[in-house]
Phi, psi and omega in degrees: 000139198241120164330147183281152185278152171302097217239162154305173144263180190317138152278174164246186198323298188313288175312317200281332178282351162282353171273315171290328186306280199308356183259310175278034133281332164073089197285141186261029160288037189000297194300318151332313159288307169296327184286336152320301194280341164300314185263343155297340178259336164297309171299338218262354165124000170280116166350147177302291136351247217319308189308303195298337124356269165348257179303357170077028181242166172276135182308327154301311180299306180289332161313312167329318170299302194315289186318304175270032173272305204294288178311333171280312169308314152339295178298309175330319219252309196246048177266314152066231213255319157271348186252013187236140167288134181323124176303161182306315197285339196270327160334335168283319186288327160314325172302287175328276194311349177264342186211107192257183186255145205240000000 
């Protein structure tokens, strides 16, 4: 059974342009530049082979990038209601509830 290929999942608007900033600036973070241009050529349909090429890294190294780019997005996405602090408008209403009034 042959494994699924390894893909980014989408970007958004917001991710893919910070990634192209970060490729044409020619960032002076190497590592940062590489890992940029690896998951910008994984959206764009290239392959695991092809990428690691690409940046002159080993195909492990690039998959690695790919899962935890993925995997940090993930959390992101369902951290929701436990992994984020309340805003600043929502405290007065936290407050009450938290302390009603007798």
């Amino acid at each position: 059974m042959v494994a699924e290929p390894v893909k980014v999942r989408r970007l958004t608007d917001q991710e893919g342009q910070q990634l192209q900033r970060i490729v044409r600036r020619g960032s002076t973070n190497t590592v940062r530049y590489r890992r940029a241009m690896m998951l910008l050529a994984s959206a764009g349909g290239n392959r695991v082979p092809v990428i690691a090429q690409l940046v002159q890294a080993g195909e492990d190294t690039a998959r690695d990038v790919i899962h935890r780019f993925n995997e940090i997005a993930a959390k992101r996405a369902f951290a929701g209601e436990e992994g984020r602090s309340p805003k600043r408008r929502e405290w007065p209403r936290l407050y009450r509830v938290a302390h009603p009034k007798t």
